[in-house]
C-alpha positions in Angstrom: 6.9 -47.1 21.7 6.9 -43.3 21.6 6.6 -41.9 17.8 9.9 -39.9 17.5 9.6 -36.1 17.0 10.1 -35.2 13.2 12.0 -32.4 12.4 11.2 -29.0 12.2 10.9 -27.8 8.9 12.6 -24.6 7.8 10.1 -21.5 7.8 9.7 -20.0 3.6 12.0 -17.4 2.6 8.6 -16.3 0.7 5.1 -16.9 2.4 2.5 -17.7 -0.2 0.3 -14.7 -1.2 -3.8 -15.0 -1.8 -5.0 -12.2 -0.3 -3.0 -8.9 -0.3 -4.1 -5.9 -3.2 -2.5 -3.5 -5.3 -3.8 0.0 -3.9 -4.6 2.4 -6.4 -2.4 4.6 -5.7 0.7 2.2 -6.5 -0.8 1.4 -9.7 -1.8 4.8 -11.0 2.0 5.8 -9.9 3.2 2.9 -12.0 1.1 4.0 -14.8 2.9 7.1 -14.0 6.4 6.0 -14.3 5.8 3.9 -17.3 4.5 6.9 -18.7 7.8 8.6 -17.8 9.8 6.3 -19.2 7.6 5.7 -22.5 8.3 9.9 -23.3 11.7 10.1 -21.9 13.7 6.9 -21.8 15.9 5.6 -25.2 18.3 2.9 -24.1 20.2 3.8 -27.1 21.0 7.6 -25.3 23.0 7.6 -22.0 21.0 10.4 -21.1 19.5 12.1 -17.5 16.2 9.8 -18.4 17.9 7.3 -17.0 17.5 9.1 -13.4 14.2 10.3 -14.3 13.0 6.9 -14.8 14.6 5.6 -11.7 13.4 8.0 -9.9 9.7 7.3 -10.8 10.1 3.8 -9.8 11.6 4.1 -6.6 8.7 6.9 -5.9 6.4 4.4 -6.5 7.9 1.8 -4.6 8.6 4.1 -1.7 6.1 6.6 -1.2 2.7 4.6 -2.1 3.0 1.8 0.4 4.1 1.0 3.9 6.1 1.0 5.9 8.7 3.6 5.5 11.9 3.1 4.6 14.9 2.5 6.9 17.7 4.1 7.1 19.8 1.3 5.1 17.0 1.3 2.9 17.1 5.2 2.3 21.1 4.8 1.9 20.6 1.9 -0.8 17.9 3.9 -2.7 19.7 7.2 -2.7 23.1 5.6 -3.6 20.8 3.5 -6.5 19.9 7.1 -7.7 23.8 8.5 -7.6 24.3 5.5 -9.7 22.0 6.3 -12.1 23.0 9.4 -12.6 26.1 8.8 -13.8 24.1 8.6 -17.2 23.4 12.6 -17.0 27.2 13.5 -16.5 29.5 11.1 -18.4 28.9 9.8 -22.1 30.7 6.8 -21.8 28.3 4.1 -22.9 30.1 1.2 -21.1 30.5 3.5 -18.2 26.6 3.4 -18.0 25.9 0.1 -18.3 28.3 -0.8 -15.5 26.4 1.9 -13.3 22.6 0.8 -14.6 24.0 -2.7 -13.5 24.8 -1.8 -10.0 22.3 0.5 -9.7 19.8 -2.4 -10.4 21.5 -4.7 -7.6 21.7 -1.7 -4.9 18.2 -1.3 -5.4 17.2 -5.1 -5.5 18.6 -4.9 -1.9 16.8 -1.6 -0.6 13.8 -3.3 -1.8 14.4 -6.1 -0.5 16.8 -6.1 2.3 19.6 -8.7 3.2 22.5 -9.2 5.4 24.1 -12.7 4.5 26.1 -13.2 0.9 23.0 -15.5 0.3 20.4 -12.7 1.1 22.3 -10.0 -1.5 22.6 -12.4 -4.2 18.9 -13.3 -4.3 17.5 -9.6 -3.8 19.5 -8.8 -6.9 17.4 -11.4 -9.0 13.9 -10.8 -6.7 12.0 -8.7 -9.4 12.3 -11.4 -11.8 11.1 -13.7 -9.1 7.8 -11.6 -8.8 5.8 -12.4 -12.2 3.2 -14.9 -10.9 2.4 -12.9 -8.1 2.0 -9.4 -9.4 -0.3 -10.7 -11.8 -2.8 -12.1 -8.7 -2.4 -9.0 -7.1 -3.0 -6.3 -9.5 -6.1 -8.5 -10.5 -7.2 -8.7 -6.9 -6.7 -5.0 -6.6 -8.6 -3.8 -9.7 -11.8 -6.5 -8.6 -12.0 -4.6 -5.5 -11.5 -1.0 -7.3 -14.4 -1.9 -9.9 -16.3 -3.4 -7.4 -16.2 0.7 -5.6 -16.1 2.9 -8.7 -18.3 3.1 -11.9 -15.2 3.7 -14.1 -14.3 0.6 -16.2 -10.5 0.0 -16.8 -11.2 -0.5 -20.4 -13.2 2.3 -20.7 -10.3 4.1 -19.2 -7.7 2.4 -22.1 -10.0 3.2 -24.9 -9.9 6.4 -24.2 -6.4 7.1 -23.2 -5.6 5.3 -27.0 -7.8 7.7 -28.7 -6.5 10.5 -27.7 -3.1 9.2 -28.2 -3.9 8.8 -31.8 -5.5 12.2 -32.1 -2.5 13.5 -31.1 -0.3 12.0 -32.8 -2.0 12.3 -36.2 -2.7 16.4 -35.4 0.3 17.1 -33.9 1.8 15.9 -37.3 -0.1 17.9 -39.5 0.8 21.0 -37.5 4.7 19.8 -37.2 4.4 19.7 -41.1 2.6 22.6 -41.9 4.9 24.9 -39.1 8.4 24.4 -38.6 8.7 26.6 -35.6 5.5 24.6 -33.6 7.9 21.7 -34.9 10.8 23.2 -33.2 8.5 23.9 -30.0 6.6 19.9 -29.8 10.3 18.2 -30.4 11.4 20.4 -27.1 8.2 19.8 -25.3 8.5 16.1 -26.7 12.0 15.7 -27.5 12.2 11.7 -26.6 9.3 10.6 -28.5 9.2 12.5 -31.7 6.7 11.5 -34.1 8.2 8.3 -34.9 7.4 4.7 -34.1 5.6 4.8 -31.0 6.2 0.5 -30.1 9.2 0.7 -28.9 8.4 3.9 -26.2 5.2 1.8 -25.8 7.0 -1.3 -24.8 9.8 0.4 -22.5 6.9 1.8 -20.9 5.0 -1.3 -20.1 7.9 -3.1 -19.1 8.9 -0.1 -16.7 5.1 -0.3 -15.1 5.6 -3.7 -14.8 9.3 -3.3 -12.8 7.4 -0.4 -10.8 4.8 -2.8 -10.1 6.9 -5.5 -8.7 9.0 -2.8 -6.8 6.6 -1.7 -4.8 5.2 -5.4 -4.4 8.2 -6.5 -3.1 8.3 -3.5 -0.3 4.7 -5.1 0.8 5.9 -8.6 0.7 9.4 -8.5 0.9 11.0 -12.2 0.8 13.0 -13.4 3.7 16.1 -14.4 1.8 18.8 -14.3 4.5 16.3 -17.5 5.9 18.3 -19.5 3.5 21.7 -18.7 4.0 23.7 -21.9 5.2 23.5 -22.7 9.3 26.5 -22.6 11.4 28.7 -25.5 11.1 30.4 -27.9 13.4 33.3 -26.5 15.0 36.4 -28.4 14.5 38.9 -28.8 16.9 41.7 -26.5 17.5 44.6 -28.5 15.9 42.6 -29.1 12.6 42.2 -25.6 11.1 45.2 -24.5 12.9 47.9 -26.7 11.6 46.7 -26.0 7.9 47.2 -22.4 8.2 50.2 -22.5 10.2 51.4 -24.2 6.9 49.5 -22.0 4.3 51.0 -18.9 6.6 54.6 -20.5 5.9 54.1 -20.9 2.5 52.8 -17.2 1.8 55.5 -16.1 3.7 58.1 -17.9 2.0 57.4 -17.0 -1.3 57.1 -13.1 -0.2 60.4 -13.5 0.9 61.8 -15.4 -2.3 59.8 -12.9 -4.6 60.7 -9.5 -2.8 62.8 -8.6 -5.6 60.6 -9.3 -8.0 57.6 -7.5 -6.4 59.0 -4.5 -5.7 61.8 -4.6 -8.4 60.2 -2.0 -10.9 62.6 -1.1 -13.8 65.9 -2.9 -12.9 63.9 -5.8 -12.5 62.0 -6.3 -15.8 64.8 -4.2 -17.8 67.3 -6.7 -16.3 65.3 -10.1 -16.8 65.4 -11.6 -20.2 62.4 -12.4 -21.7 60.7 -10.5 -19.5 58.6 -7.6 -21.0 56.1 -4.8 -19.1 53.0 -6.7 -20.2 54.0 -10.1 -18.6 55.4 -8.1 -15.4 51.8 -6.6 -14.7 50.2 -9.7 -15.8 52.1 -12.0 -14.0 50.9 -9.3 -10.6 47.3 -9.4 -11.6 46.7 -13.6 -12.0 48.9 -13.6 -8.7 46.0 -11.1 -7.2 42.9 -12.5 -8.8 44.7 -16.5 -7.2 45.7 -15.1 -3.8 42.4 -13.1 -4.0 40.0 -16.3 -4.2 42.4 -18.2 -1.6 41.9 -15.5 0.8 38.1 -15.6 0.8 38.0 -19.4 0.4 40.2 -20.1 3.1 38.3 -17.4 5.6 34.9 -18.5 4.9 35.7 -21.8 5.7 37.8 -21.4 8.8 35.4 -19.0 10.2 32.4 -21.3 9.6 34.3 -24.1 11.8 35.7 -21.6 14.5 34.6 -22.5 18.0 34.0 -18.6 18.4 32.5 -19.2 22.2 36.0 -20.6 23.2 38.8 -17.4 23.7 41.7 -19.3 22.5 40.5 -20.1 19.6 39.5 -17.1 18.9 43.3 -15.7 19.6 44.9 -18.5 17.8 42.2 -17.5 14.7 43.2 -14.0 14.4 47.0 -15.1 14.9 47.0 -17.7 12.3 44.3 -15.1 9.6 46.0 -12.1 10.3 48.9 -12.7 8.1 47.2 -14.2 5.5 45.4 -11.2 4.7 48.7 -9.0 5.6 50.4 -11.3 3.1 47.4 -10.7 0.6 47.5 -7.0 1.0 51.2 -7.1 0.1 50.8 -8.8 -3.5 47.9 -6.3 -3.6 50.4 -3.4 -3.5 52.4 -5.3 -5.4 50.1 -5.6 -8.4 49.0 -2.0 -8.4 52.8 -0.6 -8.6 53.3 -3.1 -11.3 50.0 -2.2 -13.6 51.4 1.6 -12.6 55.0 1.0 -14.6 53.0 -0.9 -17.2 50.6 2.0 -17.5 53.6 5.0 -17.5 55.2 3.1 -20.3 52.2 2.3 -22.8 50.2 4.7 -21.8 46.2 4.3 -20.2 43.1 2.3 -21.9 40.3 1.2 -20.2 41.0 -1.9 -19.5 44.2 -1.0 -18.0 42.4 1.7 -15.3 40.0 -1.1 -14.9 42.4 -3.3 -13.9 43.9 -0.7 -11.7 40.4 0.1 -9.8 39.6 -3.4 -9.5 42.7 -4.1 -7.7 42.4 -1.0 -5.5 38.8 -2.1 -4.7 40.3 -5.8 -3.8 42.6 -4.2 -1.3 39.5 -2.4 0.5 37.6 -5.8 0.8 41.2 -7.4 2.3 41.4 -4.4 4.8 37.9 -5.6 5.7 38.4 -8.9 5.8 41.7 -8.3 8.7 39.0 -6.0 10.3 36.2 -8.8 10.6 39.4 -11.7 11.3 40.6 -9.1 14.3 36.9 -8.3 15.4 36.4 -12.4 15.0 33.1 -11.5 13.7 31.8 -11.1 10.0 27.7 -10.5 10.0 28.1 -6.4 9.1 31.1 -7.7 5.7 28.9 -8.1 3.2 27.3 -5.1 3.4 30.6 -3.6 3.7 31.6 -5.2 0.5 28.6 -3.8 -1.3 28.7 -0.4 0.4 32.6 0.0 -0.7 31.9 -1.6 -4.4 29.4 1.2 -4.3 31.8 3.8 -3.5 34.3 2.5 -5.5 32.1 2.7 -9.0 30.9 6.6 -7.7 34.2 7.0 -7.4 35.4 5.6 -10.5 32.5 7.7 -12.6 33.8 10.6 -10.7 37.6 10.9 -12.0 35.7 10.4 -15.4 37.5 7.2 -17.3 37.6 8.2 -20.6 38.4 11.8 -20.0 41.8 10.5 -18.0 42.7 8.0 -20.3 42.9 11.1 -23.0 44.3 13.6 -20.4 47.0 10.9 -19.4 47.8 10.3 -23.4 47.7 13.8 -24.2 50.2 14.4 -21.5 52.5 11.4 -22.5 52.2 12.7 -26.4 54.1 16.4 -25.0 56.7 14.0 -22.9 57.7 11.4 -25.4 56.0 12.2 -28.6 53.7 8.8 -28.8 50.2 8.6 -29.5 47.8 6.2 -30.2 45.3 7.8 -32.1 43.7 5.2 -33.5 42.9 3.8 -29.8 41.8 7.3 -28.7 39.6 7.9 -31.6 37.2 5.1 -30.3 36.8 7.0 -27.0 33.5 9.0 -25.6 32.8 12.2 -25.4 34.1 12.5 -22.2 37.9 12.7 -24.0 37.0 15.7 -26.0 37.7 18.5 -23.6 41.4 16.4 -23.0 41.9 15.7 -26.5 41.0 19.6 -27.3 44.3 20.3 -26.2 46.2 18.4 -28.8 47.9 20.6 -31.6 46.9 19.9 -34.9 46.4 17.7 -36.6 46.7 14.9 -33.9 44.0 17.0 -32.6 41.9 16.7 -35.9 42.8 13.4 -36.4 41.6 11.9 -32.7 38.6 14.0 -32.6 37.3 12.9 -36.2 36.3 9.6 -34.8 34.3 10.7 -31.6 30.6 11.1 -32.7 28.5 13.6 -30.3 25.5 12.4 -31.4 22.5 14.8 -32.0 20.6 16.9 -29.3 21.6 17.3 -25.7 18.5 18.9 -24.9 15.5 17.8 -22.6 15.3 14.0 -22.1 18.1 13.7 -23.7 20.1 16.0 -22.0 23.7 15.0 -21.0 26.7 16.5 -19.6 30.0 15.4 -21.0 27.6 15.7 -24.4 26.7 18.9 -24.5 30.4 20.3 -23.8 31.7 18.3 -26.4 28.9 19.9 -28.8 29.8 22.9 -27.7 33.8 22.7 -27.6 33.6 21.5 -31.5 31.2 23.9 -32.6 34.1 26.5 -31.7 36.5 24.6 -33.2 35.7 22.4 -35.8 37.6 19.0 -36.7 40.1 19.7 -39.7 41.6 17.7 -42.4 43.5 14.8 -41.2 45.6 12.2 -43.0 45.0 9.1 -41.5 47.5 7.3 -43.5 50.6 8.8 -41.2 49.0 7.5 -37.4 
């Protein structure tokens, strides 16, 4: 009896490594950016060491090893950059985080690489995957170097520590006995200061160590899209068909029974009892974020069971999908000119303009989505999606948050008289130049709350920070009676 063939296993996403080094010129440039980051980087500042420290790492990753860099690859990194340097321009601290967080995921993938939703979501966790195996090969790498040179690594840390504390203790005798040369090493130095050197010390060891496994990952870069799931069966014709021809119906009934309330505006929620601006625009968002996750449930899994070799399929597909995301696009519309009236009559916050982008955003990925139905094929979308979630936070960074929230307020205030000064108060920096403009004391009284912080100099340097400095050095914040806002 013949032994029956066993099947084939599926090829690693990540081939074992026992033999590849760390050159020495990747680890002296890690040194290098951990060094960077240890002078200039304080998480506490959203500062332009942020994109100093970024840019270190991704030198290190991308100029000490090969091969070079593709043309995605150059696009990720360079839009991972523009990301990070949000943190130079705006002073918005949630603004930076949201920028360091895609910024870390855009890079993940110009490391990395991927194609497939499975490929992207695994490069952006790959650095923490790298631990185990940065440790063999730095230690394999510094074996072979000590095995070729007559300098000793701990030689080399002795006396790099030495002279740390040499000048350190010097530096502060001089900074105490000269107030000008203390003027000059807090400019030269202006990050480190002569402070508490752990915490720069750590940042910059953990900053080697994500330079490390940067740069590790170019040489060995895992195969994730390997794991993304395999084609499915197709289904026959009548059994994705029928359900959508239904779902179609449905959509398109309640678009038809809702038209009123949509697009009703004004007359509609001034007319309905009960019915006040905040539901009308939260009612349009729940109905986005529901049809939104229908949408791309319903598509994935009728594409994945498409018979895409057979032509009518593929014409009934994009007859049945096409108004689906036609439908979706509608309610998209819908929500933004609701959040719009909700907006004009209780003014802007930031999680009002959030909404608003996100659901701008959402429309983009449903214009793709009738692209890749119409097209009947769907391997360049997630990139797409990235690429336009990209362009959409550049762009959101760009019409600076804060600063419109204030500018929109501060024009409602000369309209109608209404402020919320209270809410405005606990804005950045970036709402000082548009909060400028207020007469006083409203002016007095939103400013009084918006801390500039202290030097906007060197490391530290930021944008939005050093106009506000600037803008309130000329004119002061006054006396403000808080008791009347």
């Amino acid at each position: 009896m013949p032994t029956p063939a066993r099947p084939r296993r599926r090829p690693s996403a990540w081939r074992p490594d026992r033999t590849s080094m760390a050159p020495r010129a990747t680890v002296t440039a890690a040194l290098g950016a951990g060094a960077v980051a240890a002078v200039a980087l304080d998480p506490s500042v959203v500062s332009i060491a942020y994109l100093l420290t970024g840019a270190a790492v991704a030198a290190t990753a991308f100029v000490t090893v090969v091969p070079r860099p593709t043309p995605a690859q150059v696009g990720a990194l360079l839009a991972a950059l523009a990301l990070l340097a949000v943190a130079g321009v705006r002073g918005a601290d949630w603004l930076a985080v949201v920028c360091v967080v895609a910024s870390w995921m855009v890079g993940s993938v110009a490391l990395v690489g991927g194609r497939t939703w499975t490929g992207l979501a695994l490069a952006s966790v790959a650095l923490w995957c790298t631990p185990a195996r940065l440790v063999g090969w730095v230690r394999r790498g510094r074996s072979r170097h000590a095995r070729e040179s007559t300098v000793r690594p701990g030689r080399v840390l002795a006396v790099a520590a030495v002279s740390t504390c040499l000048v350190l203790l010097f530096g502060a005798l001089f900074v105490s006995a000269d107030p000008e040369f203390g003027r000059l090493f807090e400019r030269v130095v202006p990050a480190v200061g002569l402070g508490n050197p752990l915490p720069h010390l750590v940042i910059g060891v953990l900053v080697a160590g994500a330079a490390l496994a940067a740069t590790y990952l170019r040489r060995r870069s895992p195969r994730f899209d390997s794991l993304a799931p395999a084609p499915a069966r197709p289904l026959a014709r009548w059994e994705w068909a029928v359900p959508l021809a239904l779902l179609d119906l449905l959509f398109a009934a309640f678009v038809a029974v809702q038209l009123r309330v949509l697009f009703g505006g004004d007359g509609h929620v001034l007319g309905t009892d009960g019915l006040t601006y905040a539901d009308y625009a939260r009612q349009g968002f729940w109905q986005l974020s529901a049809v939104t996750v229908l949408t791309l449930l319903v598509i994935a899994v009728v594409v994945r069971r498409i018979d895409t070799t057979a032509r009518r399929d593929r014409r009934l597909a994009r007859v049945a999908l096409g108004p689906l995301c036609v439908l979706t696009l509608l309610v998209v519309a819908s929500a933004v000119h609701r959040m719009a009236l909700y907006e004009s009559a209780f003014g802007f916050t930031r999680l009002r303009l959030g909404v608003m982008a996100a659901e701008l955003w959402l429309g983009v990925v449903f214009v793709a989505l009738l692209v890749a139905g119409v097209r009947m094929t769907g391997h360049w979308l997630p990139r797409a999606v990235l690429a336009s979630a990209v362009v959409g936070t550049l762009a959101f960074a760009a019409i600076n948050p804060d600063g419109y929230i204030a500018d929109r307020n501060v024009q409602r205030y000369t309209e109608t008289g209404n402020i919320d000064v209270a809410y405005l108060r606990g804005l950045s920096v970036d709402a000082v130049p548009a909060l400028d403009r207020l007469p006083e004391p409203v002016r007095s009284c939103a400013l009084r709350g918006i801390g500039v912080g202290g030097d906007a100099s060197g490391f530290a340097y930021n944008a939005a920070r050093s106009r506000a400095a600037q803008i309130l050095r000329e004119r002061p914040v006054g006396p403000c009676d808080f008791g009347q806002w």
